[in-house]
N, C-alpha and C positions, 0 to 999 in steps of 0.2 A: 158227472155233475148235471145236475138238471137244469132244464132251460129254462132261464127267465132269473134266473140263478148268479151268472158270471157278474152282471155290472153292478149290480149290490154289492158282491164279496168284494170287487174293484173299489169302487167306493166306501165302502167300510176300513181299508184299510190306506183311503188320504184325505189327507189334511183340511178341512174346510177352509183355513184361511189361502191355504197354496193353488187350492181347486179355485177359488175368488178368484186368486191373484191371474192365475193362468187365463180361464176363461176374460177375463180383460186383456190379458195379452193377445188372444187368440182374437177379439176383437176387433186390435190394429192392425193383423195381419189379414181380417177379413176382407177391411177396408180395401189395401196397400194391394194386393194380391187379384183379387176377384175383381176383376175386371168386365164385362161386358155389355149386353143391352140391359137398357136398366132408364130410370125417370131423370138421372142428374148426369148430366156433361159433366167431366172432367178434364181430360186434355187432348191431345192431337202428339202422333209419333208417327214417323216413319217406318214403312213397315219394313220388319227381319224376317228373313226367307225361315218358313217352320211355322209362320202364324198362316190362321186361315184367310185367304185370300178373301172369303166373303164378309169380311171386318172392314174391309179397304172401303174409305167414304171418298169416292169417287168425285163427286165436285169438289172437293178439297185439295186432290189430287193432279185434276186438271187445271186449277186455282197455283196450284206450288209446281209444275212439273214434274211430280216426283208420289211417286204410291204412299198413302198417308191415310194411316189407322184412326177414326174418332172412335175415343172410349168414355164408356157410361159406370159411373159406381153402379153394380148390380142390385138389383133390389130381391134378387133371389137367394136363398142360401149356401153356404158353402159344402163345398165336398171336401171331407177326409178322406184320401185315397191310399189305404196299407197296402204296401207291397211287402211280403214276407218272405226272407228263404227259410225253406222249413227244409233244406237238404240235410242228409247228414253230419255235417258238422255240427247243425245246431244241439243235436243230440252228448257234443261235449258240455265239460261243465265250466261255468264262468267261476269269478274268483269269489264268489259270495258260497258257492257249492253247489247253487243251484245249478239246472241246465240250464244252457241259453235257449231252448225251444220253450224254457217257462220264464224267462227273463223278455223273452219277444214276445210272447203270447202279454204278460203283462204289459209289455210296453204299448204294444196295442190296443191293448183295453184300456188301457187311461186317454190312450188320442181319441178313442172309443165313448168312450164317458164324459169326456169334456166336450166330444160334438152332438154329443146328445145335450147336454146341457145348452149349447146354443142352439140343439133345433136342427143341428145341419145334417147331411147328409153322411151315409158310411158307407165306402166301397171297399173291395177288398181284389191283391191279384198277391195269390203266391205259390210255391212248388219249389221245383227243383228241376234236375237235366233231364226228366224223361215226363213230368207231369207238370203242369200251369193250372190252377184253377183260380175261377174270378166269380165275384158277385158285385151285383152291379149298385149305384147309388141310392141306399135310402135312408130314411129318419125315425122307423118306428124302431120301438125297446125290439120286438120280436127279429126284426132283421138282424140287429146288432147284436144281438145274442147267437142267430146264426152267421154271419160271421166268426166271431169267436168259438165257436164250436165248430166250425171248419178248421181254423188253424191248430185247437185242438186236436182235433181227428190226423190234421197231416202230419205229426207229429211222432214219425215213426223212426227205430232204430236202425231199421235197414231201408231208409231212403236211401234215393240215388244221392251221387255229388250236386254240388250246387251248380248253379248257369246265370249269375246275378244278369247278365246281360241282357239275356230273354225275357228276363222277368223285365226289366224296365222296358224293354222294347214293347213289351203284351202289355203293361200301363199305359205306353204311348197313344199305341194304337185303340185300346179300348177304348179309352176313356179322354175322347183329345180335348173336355172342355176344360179350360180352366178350373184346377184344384189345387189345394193343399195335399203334398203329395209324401208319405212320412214310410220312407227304407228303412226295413231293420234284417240286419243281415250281422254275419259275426265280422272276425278279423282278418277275416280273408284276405288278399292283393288283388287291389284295382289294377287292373293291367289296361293295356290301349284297348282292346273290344267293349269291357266296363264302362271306361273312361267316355268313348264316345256314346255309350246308348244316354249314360249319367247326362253327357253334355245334351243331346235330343232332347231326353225329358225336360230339363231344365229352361229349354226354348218358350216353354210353355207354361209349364208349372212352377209355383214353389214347393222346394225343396227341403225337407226335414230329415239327415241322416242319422240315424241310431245306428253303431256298432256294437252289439253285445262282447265284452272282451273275454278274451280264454286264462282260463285259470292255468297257473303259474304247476308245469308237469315235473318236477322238481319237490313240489312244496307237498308232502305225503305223507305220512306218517312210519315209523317203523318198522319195516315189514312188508309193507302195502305193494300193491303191485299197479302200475297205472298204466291203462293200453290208448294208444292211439284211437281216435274214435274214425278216422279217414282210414288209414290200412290194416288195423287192427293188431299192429306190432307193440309186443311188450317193452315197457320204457323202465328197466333192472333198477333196483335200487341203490345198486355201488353206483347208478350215472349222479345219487345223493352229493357224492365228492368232486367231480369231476367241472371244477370251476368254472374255468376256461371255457368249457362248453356250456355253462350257463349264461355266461357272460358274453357270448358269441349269441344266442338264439336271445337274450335280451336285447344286444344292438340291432339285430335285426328287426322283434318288433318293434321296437322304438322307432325303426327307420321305414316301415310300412305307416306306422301314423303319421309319422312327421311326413308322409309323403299325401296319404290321406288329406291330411289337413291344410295341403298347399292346392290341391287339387277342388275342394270343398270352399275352397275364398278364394280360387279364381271363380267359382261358378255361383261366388258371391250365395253361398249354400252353409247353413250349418251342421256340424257335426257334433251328435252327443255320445261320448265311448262310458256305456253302462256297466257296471262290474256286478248288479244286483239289481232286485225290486225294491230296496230296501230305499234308497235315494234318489229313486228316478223322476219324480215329478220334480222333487227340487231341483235337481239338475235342469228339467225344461224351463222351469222358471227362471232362474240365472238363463239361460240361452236365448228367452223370448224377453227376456227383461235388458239383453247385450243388445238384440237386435232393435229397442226401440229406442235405446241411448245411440246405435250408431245412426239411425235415423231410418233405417231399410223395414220401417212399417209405415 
C-alpha cells in the first residue's frame, strides 16, 4: 500500500456522523485523563506510589502532612499510545473471516484517525516474544502513516508467540507521561504476569482494551480443513460432530472474558471484544458514550 495512503482508505470506510460522535467523546476523556502542567488548576490528590514524584507540590504537602499531587488541565495535546500484539496468533482468523492482524491494524487506524482529527499525538509499541518495536509521539499524517505501516510490516505468519506483558511493561517505561493508552491483543488468557504489568500501566494511563475475538474452529465448511495457527495441528472435520467438545471449549472462552471483564472494571478500564472491521467504531462509540453516562470522563 502506498504511504499517505492508509488514513484515507480508514476514513473512507466511517461514518461521518460516528467519527463526530467519537471525536466528542474523545474530548471528555481529553479533559478527564490528561492531566498535567498546564494554565488552569484543577484539584489536589494525594499521591499513589507509580506517579512521578516530581508532580508532588511540596508546600501543600508540608501544609496537609502528607505528599499531595497539584494537578493542571493540560493545555497540551493528547497522546494515543497503540500497543499491538502482532505475535502469531494474530495471524488467526476472527469471526467476520478476516485476520485479526487486519482486524488490529484497523482498529488502530481508527484510534489513528480520530487523533489526528484532534491534532493529538500517535505513538506506537508492538511485537511479540523475541521483538518490541516502538515509535515515539507525533501528530503529523506522515508519522501516522508510519506507524501503520509498521504494524503492517509486523504482520507476519511465522512470528514468534505473544509476551502481552512486555509489551505493556515497554509502554510503561517508554512512554511514562500521561496518555490515552489503547491494547489490542486477541483472546488470549490474562494470567497474573499480564495482570500485574496491565495493573502498572494503569497507575498512569487510561486505558482502552480491544480484544480481537477468534473465529469459531468448528464453524467450516464441508471438507475444509482448519489448522491451529499456534502449533500448527490439524482440527479433522468428524471434530464437526463431536458436541460435547464444542460445548466444553465454548465454556471455556466464555469463562476467559468473563474473567477479562471482572479484571477490566476492577482497573476501572474498558474492554471492547471486536469480531470484525465492519462494526468497530460503533462499538467505541457505545463504549465512550457508557463511559460518559457513568461519569468516568
Amino acid at each position: 500500500m502506498k504511504l499517505d495512503n492508509r488514513l484515507a482508505l480508514i476514513g473512507s470506510r466511517l461514518e461521518l456522523p460516528l467519527v463526530r460522535r467519537a471525536v466528542g467523546l474523545l474530548e471528555g476523556r481529553h479533559r478527564s485523563i490528561y492531566r498535567g502542567q498546564g494554565q488552569d488548576f484543577d484539584d489536589l490528590h494525594l499521591y499513589v506510589p507509580g506517579e512521578d514524584i516530581g508532580d508532588i507540590d511540596w508546600k501543600s504537602s508540608a501544609r496537609s502532612g502528607l505528599p499531595t499531587i497539584k494537578r493542571y488541565i493540560a493545555t497540551s495535546n493528547l497522546t494515543t499510545l497503540l500497543v499491538v500484539d502482532t505475535s502469531r496468533a494474530m495471524n488467526g482468523l476472527a469471526p467476520s473471516g478476516e485476520t485479526k492482524s487486519e482486524v488490529a491494524a484497523f482498529a488502530a487506524g481508527v484510534m489513528a484517525y480520530l487523533a489526528r482529527m484532534r491534532t493529538d499525538m500517535v505513538a506506537l509499541v508492538c511485537g511479540d516474544k523475541k521483538t518490541v518495536k516502538s515509535l515515539p509521539g507525533r501528530a503529523s499524517t506522515g508519522h501516522i502513516e508510519l506507524v501503520l505501516q509498521n504494524l503492517e510490516d509486523a504482520a507476519m505468519e511465522a512470528a514468534p508467540e505473544a509476551d502481552l506483558e512486555n509489551l505493556l511493561d515497554k509502554a510503561a517505561v517508554l512512554f511514562p507521561r500521561r496518555a490515552l493508552v489503547v491494547v489490542i491483543t486477541d483472546e488470549q488468557r490474562i494470567g497474573a504476569p499480564e495482570e500485574a504489568a496491565l495493573r502498572r500501566l494503569r497507575t498512569r494511563h487510561d486505558v482502552l482494551f480491544f480484544t480481537i475475538a477468534d473465529a469459531d474452529p468448528f464453524d467450516f465448511e464441508e471438507g475444509q480443513t482448519t489448522v491451529d495457527i499456534i502449533t500448527g495441528e490439524v482440527i479433522h472435520p468428524y471434530l464437526r460432530n463431536r458436541k460435547k467438545l464444542q460445548a466444553e471449549l465454548e465454556e471455556v472462552r466464555n469463562r476467559r472474558r468473563a474473567d477479562l471483564k471482572v479484571l477490566l472494571r476492577s482497573l476501572q478500564t474498558e474492554g471492547i471484544s471486536v469480531s470484525g472491521t465492519e462494526d468497530l467504531l460503533r462499538q467505541l462509540v457505545d463504549v465512550l458514550g457508557r463511559l460518559r453516562r457513568a461519569g468516568r470522563n
